[in-house]
VOBA-1610 file (N, C-alpha, C; in pm, whole numbers, padded with zeros to 5 digits, always signed):
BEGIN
Unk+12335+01734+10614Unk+12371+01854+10537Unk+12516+01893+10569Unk+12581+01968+10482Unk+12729+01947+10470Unk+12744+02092+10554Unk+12814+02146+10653Unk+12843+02231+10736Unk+12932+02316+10618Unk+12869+02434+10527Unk+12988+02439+10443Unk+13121+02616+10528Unk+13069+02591+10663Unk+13187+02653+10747Unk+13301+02591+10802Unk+13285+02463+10778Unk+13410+02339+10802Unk+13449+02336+10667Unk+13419+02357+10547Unk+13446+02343+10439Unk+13571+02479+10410Unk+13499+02590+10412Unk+13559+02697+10378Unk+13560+02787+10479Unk+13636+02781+10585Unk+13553+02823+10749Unk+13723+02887+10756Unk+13705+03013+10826Unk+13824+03051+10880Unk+13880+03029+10992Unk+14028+03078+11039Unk+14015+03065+11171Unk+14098+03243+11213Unk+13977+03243+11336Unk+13981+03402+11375Unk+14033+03445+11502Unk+14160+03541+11497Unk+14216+03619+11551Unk+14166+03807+11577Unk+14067+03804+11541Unk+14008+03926+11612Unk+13838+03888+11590Unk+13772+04000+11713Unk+13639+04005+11751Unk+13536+03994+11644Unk+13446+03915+11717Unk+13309+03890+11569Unk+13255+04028+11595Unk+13222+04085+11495Unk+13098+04246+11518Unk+12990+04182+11616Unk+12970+04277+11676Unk+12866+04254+11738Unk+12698+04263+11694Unk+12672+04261+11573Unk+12573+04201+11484Unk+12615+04069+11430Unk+12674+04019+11486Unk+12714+03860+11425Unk+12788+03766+11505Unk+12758+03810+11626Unk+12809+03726+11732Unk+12752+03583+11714Unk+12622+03557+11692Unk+12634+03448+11716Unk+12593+03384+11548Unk+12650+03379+11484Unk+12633+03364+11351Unk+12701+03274+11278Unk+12669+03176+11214Unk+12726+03103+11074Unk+12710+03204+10999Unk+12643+03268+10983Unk+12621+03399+10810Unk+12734+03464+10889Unk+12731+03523+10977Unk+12880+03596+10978Unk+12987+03531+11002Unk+13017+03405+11013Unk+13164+03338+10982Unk+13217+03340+10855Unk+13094+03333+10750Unk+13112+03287+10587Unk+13114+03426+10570Unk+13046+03485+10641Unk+13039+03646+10540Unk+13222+03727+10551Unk+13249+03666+10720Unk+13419+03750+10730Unk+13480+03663+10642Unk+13475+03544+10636Unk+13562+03494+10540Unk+13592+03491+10417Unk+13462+03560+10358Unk+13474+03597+10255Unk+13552+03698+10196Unk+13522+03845+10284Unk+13567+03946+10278Unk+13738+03965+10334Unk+13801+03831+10407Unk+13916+03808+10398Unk+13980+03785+10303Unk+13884+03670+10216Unk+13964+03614+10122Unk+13965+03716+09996Unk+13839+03787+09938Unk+13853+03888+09868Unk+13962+04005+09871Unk+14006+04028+10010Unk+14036+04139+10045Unk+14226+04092+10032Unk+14262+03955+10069Unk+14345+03896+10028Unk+14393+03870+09903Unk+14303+03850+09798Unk+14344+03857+09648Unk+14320+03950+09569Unk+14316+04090+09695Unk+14315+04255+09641Unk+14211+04215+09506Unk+14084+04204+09512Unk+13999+04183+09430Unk+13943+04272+09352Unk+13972+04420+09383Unk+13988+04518+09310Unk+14097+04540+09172Unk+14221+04494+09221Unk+14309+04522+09115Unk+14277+04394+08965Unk+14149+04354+08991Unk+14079+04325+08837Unk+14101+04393+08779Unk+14063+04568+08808Unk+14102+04685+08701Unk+14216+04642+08577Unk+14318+04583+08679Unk+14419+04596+08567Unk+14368+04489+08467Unk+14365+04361+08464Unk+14341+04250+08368Unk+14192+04310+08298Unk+14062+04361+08365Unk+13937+04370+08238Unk+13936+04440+08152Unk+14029+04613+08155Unk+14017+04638+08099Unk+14097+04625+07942Unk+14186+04508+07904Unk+14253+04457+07836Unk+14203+04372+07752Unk+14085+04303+07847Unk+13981+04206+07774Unk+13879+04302+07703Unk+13859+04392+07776Unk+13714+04436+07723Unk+13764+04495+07565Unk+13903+04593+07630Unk+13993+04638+07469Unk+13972+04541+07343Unk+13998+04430+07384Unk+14078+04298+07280Unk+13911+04309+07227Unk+13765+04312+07330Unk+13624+04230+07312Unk+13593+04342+07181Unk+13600+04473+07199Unk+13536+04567+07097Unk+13610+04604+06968Unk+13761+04533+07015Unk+13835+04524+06886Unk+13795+04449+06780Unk+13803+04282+06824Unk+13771+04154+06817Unk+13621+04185+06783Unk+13492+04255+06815Unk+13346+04242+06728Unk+13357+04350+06679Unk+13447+04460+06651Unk+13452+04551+06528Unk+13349+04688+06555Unk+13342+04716+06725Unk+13249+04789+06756Unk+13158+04745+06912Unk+13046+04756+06907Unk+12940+04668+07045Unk+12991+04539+07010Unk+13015+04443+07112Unk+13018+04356+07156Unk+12897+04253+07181Unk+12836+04145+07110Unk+12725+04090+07222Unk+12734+04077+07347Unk+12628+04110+07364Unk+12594+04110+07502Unk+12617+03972+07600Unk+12614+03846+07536Unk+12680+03723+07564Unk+12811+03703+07586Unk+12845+03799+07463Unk+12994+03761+07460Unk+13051+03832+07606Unk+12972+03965+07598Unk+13073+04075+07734Unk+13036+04004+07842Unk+12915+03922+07897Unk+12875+03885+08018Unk+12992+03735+08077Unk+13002+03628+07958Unk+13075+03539+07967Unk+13214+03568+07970Unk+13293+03658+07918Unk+13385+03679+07914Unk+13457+03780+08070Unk+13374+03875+08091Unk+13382+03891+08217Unk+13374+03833+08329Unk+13267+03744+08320Unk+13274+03631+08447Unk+13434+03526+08406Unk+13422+03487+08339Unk+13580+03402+08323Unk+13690+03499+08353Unk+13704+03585+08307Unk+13846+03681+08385Unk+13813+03714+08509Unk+13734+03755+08595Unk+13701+03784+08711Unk+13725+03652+08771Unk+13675+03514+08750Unk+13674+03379+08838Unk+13831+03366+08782Unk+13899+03384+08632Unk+13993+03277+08616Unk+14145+03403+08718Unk+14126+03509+08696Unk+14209+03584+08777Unk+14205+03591+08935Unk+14042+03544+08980Unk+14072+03507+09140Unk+14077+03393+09174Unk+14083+03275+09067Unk+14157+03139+09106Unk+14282+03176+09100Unk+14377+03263+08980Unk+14481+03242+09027Unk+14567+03337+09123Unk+14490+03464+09166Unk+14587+03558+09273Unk+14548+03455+09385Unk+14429+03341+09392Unk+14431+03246+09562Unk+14552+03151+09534Unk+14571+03113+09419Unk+14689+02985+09393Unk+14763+03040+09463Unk+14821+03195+09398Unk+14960+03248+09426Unk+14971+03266+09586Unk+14867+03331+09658Unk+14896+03317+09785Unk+14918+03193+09875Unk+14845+03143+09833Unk+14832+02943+09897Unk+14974+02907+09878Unk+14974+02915+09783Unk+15150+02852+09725Unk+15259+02931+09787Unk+15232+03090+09838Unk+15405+03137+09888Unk+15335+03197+10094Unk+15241+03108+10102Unk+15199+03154+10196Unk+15317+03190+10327Unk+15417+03085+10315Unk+15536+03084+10393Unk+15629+03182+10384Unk+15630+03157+10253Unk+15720+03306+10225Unk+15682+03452+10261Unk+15519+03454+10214Unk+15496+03549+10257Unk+15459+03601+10444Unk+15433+03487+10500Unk+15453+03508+10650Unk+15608+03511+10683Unk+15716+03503+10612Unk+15834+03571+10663Unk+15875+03717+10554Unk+15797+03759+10552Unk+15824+03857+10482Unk+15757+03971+10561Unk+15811+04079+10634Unk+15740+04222+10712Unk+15639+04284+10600Unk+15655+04256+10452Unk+15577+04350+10420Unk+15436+04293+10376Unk+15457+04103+10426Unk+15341+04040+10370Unk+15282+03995+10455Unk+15352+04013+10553Unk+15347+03891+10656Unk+15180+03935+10737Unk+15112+04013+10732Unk+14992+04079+10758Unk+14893+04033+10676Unk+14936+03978+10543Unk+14835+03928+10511Unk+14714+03776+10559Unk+14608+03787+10506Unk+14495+03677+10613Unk+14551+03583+10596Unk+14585+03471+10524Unk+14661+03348+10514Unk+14787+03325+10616Unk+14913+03409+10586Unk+15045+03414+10657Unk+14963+03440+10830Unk+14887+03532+10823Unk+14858+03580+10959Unk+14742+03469+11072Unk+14697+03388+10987Unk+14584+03284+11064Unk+14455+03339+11053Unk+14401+03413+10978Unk+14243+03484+10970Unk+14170+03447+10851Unk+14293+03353+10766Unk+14194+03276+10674Unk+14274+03133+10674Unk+14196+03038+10640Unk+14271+02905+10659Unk+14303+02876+10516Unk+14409+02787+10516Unk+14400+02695+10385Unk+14282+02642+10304Unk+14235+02603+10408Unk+14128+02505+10357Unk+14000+02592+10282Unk+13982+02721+10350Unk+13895+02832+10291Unk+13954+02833+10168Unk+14078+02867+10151Unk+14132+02892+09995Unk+14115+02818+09913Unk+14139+02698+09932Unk+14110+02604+09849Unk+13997+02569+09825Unk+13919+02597+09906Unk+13693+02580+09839Unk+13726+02694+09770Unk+13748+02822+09827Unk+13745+02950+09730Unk+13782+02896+09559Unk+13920+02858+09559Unk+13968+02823+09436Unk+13879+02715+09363Unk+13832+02635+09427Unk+13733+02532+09351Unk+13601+02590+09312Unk+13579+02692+09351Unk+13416+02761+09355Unk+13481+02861+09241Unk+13554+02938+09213Unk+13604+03012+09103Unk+13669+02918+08995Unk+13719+02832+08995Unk+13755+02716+08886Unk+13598+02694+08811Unk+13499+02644+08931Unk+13383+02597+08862Unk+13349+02712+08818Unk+13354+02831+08842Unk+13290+02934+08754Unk+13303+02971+08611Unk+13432+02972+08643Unk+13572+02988+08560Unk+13508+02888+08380Unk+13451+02770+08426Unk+13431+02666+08360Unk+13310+02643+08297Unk+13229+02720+08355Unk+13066+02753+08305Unk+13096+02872+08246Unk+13187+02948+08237Unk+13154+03095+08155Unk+13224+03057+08018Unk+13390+02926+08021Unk+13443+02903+07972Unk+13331+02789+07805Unk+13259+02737+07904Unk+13181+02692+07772Unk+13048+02755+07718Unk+13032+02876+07786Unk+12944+02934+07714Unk+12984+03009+07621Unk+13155+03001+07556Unk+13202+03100+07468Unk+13251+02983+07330Unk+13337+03055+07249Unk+13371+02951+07105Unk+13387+02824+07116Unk+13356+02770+07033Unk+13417+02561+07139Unk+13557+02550+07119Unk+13677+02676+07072Unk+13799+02653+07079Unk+13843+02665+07243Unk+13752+02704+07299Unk+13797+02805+07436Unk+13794+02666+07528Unk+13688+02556+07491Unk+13679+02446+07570Unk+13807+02344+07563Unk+13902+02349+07493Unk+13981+02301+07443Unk+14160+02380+07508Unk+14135+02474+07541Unk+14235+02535+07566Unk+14279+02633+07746Unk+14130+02594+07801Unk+14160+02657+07908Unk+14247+02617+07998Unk+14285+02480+07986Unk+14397+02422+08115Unk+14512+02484+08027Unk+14546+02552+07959Unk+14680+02629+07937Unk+14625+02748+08063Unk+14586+02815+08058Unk+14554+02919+08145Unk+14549+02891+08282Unk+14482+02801+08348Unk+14471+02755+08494Unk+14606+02702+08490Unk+14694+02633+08410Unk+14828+02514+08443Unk+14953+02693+08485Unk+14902+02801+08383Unk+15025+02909+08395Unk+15005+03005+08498Unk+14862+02985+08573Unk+14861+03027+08695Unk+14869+02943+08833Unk+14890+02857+08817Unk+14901+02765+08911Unk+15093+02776+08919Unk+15171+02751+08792Unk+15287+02745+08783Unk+15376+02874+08823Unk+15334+02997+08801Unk+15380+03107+08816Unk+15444+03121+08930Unk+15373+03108+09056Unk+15430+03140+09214Unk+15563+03064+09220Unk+15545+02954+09150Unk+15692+02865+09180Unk+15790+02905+09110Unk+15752+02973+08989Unk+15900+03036+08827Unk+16024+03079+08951Unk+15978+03173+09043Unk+16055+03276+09100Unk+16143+03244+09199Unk+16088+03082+09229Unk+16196+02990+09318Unk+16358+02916+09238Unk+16316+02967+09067Unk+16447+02900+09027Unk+16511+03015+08901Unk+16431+03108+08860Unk+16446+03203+08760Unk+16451+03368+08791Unk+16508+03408+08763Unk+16442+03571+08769Unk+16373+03624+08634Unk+16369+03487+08515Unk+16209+03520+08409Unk+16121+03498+08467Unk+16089+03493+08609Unk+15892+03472+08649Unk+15855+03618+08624Unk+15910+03691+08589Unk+15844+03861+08527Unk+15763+03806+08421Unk+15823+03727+08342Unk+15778+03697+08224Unk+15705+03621+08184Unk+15733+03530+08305Unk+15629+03425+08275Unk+15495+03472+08355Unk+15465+03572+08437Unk+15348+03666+08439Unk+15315+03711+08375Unk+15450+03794+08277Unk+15350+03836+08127Unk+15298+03712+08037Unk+15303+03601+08057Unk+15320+03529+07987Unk+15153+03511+07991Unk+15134+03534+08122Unk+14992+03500+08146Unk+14894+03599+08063Unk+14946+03705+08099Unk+14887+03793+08033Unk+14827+03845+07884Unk+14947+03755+07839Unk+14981+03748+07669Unk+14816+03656+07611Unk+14779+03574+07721Unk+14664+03521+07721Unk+14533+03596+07703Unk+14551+03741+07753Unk+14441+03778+07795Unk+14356+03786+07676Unk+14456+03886+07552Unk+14412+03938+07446Unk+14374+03836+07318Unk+14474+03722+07319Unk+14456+03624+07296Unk+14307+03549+07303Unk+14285+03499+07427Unk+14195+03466+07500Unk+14077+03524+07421Unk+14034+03610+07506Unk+13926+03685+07425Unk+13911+03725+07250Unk+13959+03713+07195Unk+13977+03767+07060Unk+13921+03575+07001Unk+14008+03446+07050Unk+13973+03349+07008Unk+13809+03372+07093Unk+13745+03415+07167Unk+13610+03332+07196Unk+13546+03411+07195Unk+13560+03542+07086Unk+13463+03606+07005Unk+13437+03564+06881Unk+13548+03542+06835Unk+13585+03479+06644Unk+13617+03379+06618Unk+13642+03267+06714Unk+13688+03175+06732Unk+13820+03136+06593Unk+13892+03223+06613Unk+14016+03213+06530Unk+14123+03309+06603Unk+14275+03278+06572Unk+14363+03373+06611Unk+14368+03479+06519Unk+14424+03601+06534Unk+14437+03716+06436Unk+14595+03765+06499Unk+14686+03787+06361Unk+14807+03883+06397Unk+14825+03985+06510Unk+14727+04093+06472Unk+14648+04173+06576Unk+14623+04109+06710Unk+14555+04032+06734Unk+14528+03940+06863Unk+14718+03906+06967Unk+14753+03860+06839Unk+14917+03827+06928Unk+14991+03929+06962Unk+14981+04068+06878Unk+15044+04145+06915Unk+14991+04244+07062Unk+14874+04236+07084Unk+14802+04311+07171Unk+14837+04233+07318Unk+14881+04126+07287Unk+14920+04012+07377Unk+15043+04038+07463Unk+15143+04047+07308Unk+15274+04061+07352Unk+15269+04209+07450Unk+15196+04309+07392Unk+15199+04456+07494Unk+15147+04419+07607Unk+15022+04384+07652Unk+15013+04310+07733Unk+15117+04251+07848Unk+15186+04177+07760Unk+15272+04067+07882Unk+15361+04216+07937Unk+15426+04235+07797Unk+15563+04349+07856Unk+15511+04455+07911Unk+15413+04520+07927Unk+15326+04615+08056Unk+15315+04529+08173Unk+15256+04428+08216Unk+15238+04359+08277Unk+15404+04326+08334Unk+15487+04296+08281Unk+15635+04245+08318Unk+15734+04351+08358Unk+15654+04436+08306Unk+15753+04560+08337Unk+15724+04627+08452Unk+15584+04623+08515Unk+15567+04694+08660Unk+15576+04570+08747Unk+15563+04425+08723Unk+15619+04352+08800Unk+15762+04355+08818Unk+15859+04408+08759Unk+16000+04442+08823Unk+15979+04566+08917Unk+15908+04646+08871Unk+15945+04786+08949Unk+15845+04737+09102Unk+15759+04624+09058Unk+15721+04635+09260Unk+15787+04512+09335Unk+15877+04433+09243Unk+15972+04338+09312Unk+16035+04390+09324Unk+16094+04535+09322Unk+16255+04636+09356Unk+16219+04600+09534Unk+16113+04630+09596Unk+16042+04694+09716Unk+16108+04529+09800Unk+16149+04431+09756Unk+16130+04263+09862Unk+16289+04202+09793Unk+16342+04302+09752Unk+16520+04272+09715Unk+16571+04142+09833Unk+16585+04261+09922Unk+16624+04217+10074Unk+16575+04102+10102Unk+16426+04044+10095Unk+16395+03928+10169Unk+16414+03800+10042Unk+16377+03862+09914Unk+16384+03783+09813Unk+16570+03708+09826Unk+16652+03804+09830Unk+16727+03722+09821Unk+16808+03668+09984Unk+16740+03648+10106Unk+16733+03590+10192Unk+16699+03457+10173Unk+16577+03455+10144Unk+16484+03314+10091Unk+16562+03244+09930Unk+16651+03272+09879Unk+16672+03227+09764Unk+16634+03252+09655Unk+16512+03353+09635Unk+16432+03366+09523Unk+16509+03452+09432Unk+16434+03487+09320Unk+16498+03542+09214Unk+16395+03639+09188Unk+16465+03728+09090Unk+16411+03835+09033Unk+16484+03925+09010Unk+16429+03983+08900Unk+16539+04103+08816Unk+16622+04204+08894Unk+16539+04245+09016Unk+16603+04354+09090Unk+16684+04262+09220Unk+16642+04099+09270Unk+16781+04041+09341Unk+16878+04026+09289Unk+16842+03984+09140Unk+16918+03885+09115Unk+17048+04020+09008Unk+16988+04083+08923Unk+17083+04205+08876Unk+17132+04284+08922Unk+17044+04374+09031Unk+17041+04475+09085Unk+16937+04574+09067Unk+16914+04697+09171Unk+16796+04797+09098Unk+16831+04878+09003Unk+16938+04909+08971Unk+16986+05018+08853Unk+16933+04928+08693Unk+17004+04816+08729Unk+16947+04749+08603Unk+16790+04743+08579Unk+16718+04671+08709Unk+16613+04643+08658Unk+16494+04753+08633Unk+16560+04871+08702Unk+16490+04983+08637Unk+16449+05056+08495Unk+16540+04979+08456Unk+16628+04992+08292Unk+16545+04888+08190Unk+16556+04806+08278Unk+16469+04709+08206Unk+16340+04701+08197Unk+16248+04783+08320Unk+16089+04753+08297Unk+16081+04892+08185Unk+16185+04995+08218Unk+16179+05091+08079Unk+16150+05040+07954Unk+16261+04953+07938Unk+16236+04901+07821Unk+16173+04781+07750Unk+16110+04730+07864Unk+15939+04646+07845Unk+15825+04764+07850Unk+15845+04866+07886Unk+15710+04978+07872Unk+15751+05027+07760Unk+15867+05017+07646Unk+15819+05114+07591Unk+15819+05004+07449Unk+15853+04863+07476Unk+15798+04724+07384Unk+15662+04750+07363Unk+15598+04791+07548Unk+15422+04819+07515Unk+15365+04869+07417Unk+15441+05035+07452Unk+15377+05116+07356Unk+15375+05047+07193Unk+15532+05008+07178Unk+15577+05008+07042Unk+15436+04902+06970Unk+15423+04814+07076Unk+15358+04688+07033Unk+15221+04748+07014Unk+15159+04833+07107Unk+15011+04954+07073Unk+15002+04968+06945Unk+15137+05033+06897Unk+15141+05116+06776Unk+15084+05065+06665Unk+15162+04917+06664Unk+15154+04836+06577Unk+15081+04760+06519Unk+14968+04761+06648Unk+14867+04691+06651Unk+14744+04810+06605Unk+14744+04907+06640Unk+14679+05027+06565Unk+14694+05033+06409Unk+14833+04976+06362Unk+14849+05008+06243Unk+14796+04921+06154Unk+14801+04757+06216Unk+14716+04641+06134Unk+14545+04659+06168Unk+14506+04733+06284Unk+14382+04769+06260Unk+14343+04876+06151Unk+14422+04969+06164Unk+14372+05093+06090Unk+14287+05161+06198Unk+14335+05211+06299Unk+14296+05253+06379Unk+14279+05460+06382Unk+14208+05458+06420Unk+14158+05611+06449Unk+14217+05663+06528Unk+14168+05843+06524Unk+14244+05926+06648Unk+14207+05876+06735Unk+14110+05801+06811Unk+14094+05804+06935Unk+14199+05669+06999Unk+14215+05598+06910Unk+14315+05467+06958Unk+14433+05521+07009Unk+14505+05664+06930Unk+14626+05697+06923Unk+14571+05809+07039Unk+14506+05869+07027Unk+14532+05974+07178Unk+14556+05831+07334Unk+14445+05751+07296Unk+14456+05666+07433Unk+14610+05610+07413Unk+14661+05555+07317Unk+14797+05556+07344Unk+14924+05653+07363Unk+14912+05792+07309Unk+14981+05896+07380Unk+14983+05883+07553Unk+14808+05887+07562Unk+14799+05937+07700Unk+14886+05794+07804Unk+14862+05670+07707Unk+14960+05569+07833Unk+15099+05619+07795Unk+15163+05641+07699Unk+15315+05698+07731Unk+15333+05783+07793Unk+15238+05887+07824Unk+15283+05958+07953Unk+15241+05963+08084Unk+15148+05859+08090Unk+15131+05828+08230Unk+15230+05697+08275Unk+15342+05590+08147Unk+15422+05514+08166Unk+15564+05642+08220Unk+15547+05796+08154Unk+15693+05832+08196Unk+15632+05857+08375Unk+15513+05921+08363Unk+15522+05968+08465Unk+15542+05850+08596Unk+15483+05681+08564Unk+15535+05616+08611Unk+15705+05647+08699Unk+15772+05623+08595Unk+15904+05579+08553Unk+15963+05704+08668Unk+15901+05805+08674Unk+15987+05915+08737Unk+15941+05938+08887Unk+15838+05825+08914Unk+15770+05855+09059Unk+15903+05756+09144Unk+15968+05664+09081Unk+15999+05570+09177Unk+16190+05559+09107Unk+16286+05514+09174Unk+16459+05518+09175Unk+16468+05446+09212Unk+16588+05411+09187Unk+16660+05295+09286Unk+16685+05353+09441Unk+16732+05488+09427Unk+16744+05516+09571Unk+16601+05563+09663Unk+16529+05582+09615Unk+16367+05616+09613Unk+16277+05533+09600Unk+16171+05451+09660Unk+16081+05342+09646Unk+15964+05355+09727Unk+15966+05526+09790Unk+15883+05536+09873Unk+15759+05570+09789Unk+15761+05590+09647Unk+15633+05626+09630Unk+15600+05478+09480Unk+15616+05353+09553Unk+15618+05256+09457Unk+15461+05215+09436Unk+15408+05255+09536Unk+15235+05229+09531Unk+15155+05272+09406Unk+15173+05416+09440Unk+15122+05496+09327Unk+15188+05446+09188Unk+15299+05446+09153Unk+15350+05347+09023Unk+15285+05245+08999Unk+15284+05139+09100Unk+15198+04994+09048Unk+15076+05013+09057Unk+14980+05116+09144Unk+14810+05066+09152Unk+14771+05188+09037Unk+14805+05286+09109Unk+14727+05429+09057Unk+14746+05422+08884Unk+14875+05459+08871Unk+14934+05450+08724Unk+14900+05381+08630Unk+14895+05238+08738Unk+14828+05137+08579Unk+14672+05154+08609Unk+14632+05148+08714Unk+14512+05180+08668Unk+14456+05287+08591Unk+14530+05360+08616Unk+14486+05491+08487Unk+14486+05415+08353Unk+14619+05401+08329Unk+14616+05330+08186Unk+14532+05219+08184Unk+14467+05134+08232Unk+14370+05018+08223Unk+14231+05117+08148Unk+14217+05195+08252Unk+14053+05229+08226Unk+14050+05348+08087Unk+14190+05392+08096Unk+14185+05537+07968Unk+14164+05477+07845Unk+14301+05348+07831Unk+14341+05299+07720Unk+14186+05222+07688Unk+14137+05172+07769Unk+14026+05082+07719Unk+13902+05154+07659Unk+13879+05264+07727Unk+13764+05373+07716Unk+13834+05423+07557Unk+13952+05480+07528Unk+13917+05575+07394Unk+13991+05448+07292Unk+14006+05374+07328Unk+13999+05216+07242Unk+13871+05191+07217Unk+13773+05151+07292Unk+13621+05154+07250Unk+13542+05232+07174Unk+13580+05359+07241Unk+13510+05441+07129Unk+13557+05509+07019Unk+13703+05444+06968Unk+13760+05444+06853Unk+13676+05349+06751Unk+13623+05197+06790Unk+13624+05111+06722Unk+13430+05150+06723Unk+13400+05228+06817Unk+13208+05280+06778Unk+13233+05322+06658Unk+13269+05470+06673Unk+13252+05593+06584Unk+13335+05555+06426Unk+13401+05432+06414Unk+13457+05443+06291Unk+13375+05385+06179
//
């Protein structure tokens, strides 16, 4: 029988609990909760509720119940195959970095080798939810795994890896909309494009925070490579591409009050963004990237849904 703690087995720098001293279930169980806790497995918030938007757009109301179960398991597995890629891949970087360098990988409390079963156990998931949806979806998912696998590296030669994160993103709405209807829709690309440029635009404002080490190491990005005055300027004006792109996409739906209050309410939780964090100011960059968008994840998606019930 295959020891699967040599497989995906950590290696540990602080005390086993003392309910699990002598335990295989508690080697697999910390390692788990490393590796979860490592690919901040919470900030799903931001990517489901985009899918679920695109899912009740895309069936014109309720959703099957197939469709919401498969489609959630594939963004949940295909988004924690790729936040493990991204760490695996800058693990170095991020162990010379003070503000990463704590994390389980850089620090020795999860191994490589854990990551990589992790990533193969979410790939295979990734791949069973992937063919239980349109048979276009079977056909197209190595675009999605190839642009998360590629991403961690954009930022070693470009300061567009903003974009090419949104790029991923541009997938989401996409994504889902083909493996409900199994067709593209205008609507579908544009929900995409808001998407990426939300998505691209708070990835500048939390690369302002790793200027300093980013351009130590060589890397790029809007705020090494321009400066912060600029790139402040610039996720402005990818948040407000978002909105524009909302609008627009409301307008080829024919969308209701409730689409347009949930999009008021993200333009002013994007200003209130915009005014928490400066170039000379970055102490309150947290609340900008987690809190903020998560607001807008769960608002925009909630009176998006029950725009597309009640009409």
């Amino acid at each position: 029988m295959i020891d699967f703690y040599h497989i995906v087995g950590t290696q540990y720098n602080t005390a086993v609990e003392p309910s699990c001293r002598i335990g295989y279930d508690c080697r697999v169980a910390t390692s788990a909760k490393e590796f979860f806790d490592t690919i901040r497995f919470e900030h799903t918030i931001f990517a489901l509720p985009f899918a679920y938007m695109t899912l009740f757009l895309a069936s014109k109301g309720w959703p099957a119940a197939t469709d919401f179960v498969w489609i959630t398991i594939a963004m949940v597995a295909g988004r924690t195959f790729g936040m493990a890629a991204n760490r695996l891949i800058d693990a170095g970087i991020d162990a010379r970095n003070p503000r990463t360098s704590g994390r389980a990988l850089p620090a020795g409390r999860l191994s490589k080798a854990s990551v990589t079963g992790y990533m193969a156990a979410t790939l295979a998931l990734f791949l069973v939810a992937v063919y239980n949806l349109q048979p276009v979806c079977r056909k197209l998912w190595p675009i999605v795994i190839v642009a998360m696998v590629v991403y961690p590296y954009v930022k070693r030669f470009t300061w567009v890896c903003h974009l090419f994160l949104g790029l991923v993103y541009v997938m989401i709405p996409t994504a889902v909309w083909l493996a409900v209807t199994n067709e593209l829709s205008r609507t579908a690309v544009v929900l995409g494009v808001g998407a990426g440029l939300w998505v691209a635009g708070f990835d500048i404002i939390y690369a302002c925070q790793d200027v300093d080490v980013d351009r130590h190491e060589g890397l790029h990005s809007i705020p090494a490579d321009l400066g912060l005055v600029p790139a402040m300027w610039i996720a402005r004006i990818f948040h407000a591409g978002f909105v524009g792109a909302l609008a627009y996409a409301g307008a080829l739906l024919g969308a209701g009050v409730f689409y347009y209050v949930g999009l008021a309410a993200t333009m002013f939780v994007l200003i209130y963004e915009h005014r928490l964090v400066s170039p000379n100011d970055l102490s309150s960059i947290n609340a900008a990237f987690f809190t903020a968008n998560g607001v807008i994840s769960v608002v925009l998606f909630v009176l998006v849904a029950v725009d597309t019930i009640v009409a």
